[in-house]
KOLRO-898983 format. One line per 5 residues: their letters; for each residue x, z, y negated of N, C-alpha, C. Coordinates in Angstrom, 3 decimals, always signed. Layout:
<nodes>
a) X/Z/Y/X/Z/Y/X/Z/Y  ...
</nodes>
This chain:
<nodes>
xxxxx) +0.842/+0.000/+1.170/+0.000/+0.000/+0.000/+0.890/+0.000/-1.238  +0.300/-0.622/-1.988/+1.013/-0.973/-3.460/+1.251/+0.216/-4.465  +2.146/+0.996/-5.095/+1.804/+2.173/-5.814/+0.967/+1.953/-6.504  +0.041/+0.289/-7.585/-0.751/+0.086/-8.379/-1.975/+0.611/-7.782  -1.999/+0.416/-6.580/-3.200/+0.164/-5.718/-3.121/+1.699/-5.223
xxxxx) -2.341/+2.910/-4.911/-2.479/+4.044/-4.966/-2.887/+4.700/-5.984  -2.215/+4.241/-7.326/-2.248/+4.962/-8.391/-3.779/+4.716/-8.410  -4.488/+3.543/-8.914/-5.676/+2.972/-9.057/-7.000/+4.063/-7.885  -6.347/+4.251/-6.585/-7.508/+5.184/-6.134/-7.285/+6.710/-6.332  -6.124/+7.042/-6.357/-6.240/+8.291/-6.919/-6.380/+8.727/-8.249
xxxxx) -7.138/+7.683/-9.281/-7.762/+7.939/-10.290/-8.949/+7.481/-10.422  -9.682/+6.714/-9.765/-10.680/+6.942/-9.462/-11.646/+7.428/-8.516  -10.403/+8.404/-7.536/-11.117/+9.729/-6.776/-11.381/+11.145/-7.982  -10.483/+10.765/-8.195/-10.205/+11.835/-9.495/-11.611/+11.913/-10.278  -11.549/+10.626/-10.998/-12.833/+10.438/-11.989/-14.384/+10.886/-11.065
xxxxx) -14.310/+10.117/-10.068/-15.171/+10.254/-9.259/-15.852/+11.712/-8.996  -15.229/+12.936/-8.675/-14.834/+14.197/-8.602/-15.172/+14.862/-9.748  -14.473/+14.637/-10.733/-14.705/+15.002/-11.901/-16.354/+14.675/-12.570  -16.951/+13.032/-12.455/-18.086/+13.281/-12.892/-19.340/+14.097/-12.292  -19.012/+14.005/-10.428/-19.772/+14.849/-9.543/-20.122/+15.992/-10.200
xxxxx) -18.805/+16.887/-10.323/-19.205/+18.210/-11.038/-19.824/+18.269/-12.531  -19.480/+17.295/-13.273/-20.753/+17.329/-14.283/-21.532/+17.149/-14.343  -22.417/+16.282/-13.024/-23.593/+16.143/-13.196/-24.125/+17.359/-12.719  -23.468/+17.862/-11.544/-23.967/+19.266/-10.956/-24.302/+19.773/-12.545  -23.145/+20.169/-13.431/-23.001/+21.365/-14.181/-24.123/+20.816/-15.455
xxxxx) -24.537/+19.768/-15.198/-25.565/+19.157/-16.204/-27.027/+19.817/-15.909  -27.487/+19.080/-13.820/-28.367/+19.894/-13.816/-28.645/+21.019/-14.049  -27.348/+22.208/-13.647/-28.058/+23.521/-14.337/-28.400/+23.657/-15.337  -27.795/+22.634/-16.480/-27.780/+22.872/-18.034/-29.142/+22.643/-18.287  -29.792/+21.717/-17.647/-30.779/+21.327/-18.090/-32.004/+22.304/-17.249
xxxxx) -31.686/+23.211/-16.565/-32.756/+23.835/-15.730/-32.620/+24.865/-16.624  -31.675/+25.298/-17.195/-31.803/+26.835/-17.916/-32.670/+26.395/-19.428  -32.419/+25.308/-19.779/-33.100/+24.641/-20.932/-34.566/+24.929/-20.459  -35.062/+24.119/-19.729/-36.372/+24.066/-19.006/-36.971/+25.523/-19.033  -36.003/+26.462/-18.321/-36.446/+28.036/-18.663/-36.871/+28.387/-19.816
xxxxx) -35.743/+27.999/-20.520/-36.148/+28.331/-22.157/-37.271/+27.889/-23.044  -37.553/+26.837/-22.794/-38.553/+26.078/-23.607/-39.903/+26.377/-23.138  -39.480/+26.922/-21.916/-41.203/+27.536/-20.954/-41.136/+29.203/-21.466  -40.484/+30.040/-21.924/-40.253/+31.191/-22.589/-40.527/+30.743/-24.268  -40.237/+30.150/-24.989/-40.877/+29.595/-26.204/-42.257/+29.144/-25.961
xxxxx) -42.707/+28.521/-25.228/-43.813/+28.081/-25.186/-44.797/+29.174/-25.202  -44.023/+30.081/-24.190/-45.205/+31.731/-23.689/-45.369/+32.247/-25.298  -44.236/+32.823/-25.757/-44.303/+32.695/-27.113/-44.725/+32.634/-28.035  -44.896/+31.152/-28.257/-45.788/+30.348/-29.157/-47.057/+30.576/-28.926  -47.860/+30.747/-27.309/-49.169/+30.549/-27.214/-49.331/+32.310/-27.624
xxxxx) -48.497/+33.217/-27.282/-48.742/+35.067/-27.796/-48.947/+34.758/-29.111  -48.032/+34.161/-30.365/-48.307/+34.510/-31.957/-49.764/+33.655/-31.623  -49.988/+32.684/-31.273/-51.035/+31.602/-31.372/-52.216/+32.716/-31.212  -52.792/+33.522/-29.895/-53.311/+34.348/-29.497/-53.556/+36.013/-31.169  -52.218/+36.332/-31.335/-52.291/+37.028/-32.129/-53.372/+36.420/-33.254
xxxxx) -52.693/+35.391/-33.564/-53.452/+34.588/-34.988/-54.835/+34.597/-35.168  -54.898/+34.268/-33.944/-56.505/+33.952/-33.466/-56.945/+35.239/-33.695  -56.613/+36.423/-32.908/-57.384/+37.731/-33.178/-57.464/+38.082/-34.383  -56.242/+38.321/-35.039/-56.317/+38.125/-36.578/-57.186/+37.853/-37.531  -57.604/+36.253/-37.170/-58.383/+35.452/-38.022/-59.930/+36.218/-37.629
xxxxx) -59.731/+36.513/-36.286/-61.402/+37.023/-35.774/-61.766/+37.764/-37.044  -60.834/+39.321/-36.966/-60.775/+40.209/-37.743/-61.120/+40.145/-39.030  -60.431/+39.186/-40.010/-61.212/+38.633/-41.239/-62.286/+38.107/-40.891  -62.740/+37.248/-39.948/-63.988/+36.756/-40.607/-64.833/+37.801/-40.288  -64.833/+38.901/-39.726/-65.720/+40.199/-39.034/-65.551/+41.069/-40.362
xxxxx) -64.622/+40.868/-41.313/-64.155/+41.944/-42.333/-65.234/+41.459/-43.309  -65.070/+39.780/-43.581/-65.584/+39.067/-44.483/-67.234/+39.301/-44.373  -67.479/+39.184/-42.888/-69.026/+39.151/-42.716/-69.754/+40.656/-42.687  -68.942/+41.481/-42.958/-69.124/+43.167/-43.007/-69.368/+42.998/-44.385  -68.406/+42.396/-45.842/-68.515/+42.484/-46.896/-69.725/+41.596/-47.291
xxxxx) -70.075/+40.616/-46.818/-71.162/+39.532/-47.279/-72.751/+40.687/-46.710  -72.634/+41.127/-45.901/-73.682/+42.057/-45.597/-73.826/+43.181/-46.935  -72.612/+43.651/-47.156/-73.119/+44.747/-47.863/-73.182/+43.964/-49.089  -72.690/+43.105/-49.833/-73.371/+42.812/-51.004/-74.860/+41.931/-51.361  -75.354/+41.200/-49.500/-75.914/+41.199/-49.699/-77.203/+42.792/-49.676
xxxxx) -77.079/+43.725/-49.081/-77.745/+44.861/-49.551/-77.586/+45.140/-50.449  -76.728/+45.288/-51.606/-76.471/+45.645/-53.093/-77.440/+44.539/-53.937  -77.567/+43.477/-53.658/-78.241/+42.386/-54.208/-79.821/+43.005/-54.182  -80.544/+43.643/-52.589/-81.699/+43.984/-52.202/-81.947/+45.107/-52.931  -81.386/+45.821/-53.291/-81.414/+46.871/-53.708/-81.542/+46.708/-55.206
xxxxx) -80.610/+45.898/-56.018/-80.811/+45.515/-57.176/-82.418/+45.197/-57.752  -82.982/+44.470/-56.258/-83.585/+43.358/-57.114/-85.157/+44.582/-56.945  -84.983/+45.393/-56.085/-85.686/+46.717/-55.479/-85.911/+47.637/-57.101  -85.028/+47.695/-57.543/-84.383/+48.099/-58.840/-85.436/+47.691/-60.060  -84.807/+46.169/-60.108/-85.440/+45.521/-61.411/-87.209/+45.342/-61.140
xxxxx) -87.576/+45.830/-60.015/-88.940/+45.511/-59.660/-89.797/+46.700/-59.684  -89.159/+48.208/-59.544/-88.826/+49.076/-60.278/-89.778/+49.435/-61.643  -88.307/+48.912/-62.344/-88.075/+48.753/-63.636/-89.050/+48.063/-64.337  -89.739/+47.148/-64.025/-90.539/+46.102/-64.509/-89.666/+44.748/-64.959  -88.737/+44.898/-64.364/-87.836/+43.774/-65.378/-88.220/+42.392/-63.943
xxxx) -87.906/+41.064/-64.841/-88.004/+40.518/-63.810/-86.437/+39.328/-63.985  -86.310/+38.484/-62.983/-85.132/+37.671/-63.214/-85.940/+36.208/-63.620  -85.509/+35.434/-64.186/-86.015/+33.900/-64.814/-85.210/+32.971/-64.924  -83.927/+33.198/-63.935/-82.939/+32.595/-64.512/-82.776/+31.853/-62.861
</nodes>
C-alpha cells in the first residue's frame, strides 16, 4: 500500500470517528433541549393558568362593584322619591 493511500484512510477513519461522536453528542444536545422547552412550556401554561385566575378575580371584583353602585343608584332614586324630587334629565 502506498503511504498516500495509508495516509488518505487513516484520515478518513479518523474523520469518520470523530463525526460519529458528534452526532452521538448532538443527539443528547438536542434531547436535553427538548427537556427544556417541555419545562418552559409547563411554565408558560402555570403563569397562563395564574393569569386566567387573576383576570377571574377582577372581573368578580368588578361585578361586586357594579352591584353595589348599582344599589347606591336604587337607593338614591328610593331617596329622591322620598323627597318629592323627581329626575327629567
Amino acid at each position: 500500500m502506498d503511504t498516500t493511500q495509508l495516509l488518505l484512510t487513516v484520515v478518513l477513519t479518523i474523520t469518520t470517528i470523530l463525526l460519529v461522536i458528534i452526532g452521538i453528542q448532538l443527539i443528547f444536545v438536542l434531547k436535553e433541549l427538548r427537556q427544556v422547552l417541555k419545562r418552559a412550556n409547563q411554565l408558560a401554561n402555570g403563569f397562563e393558568k395564574v393569569g386566567l385566575s387573576v383576570e377571574h378575580g377582577f372581573s368578580e371584583v368588578f361585578g361586586f362593584l357594579s352591584g353595589i353602585k348599582t344599589i347606591f343608584k336604587v337607593f338614591e332614586v328610593i331617596q329622591n322619591k322620598k323627597n318629592g324630587k323627581t329626575d327629567e334629565s
